[in-house]
Residue, then its C-alpha position, 0 to 999 in steps of 0.5 A: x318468574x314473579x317476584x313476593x317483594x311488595x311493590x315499594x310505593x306501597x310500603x312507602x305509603x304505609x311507612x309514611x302513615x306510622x307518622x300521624x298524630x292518630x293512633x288509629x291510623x298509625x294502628x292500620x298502617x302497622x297492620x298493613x306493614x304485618x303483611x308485606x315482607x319489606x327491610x324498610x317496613x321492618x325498620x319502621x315497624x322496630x322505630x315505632x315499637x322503641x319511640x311510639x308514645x302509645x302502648x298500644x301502637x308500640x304493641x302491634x308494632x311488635x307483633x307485626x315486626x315478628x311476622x315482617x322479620x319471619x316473611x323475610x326469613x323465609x323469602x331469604x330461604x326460600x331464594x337460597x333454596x332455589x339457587x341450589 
């Protein structure tokens, strides 16, 4: 059965980018992290929505939190739901 988790390297990489000095960058990987339902991009996204110095990043942070935590959400209900 194939698994929704993203591949860890990847999520890694993209948490490891929130740390560059360029808010593009840091926009990017935030973007990325939106789209793969991970508990440490989760976190990551929460640190740099409450410690970014850029409105902006702390911004998308925020939004990319929301669908992280509702992917999670249903990856969870989702799994309950075949363990019936």
């Amino acid at each position: 059965m194939a698994s929704n988790k993203p591949n860890k390297r990847i999520v890694d990489f993209h948490i490891a980018r929130l740390q560059d000095k360029n808010a593009e960058v840091r926009l990017k990987a935030i973007s990325e992290l939106a789209l793969l339902p991970d508990a440490d991009g989760f976190a990551a996204l929460q640190s740099v929505f409450n410690n970014d110095a850029d409105q902006q990043v702390r911004k998308a942070a925020q939004e990319a939190g929301r669908k992280v935590f509702l992917l999670l959400k249903q990856q969870n209900s989702d799994q309950d739901s075949s363990n019936v």
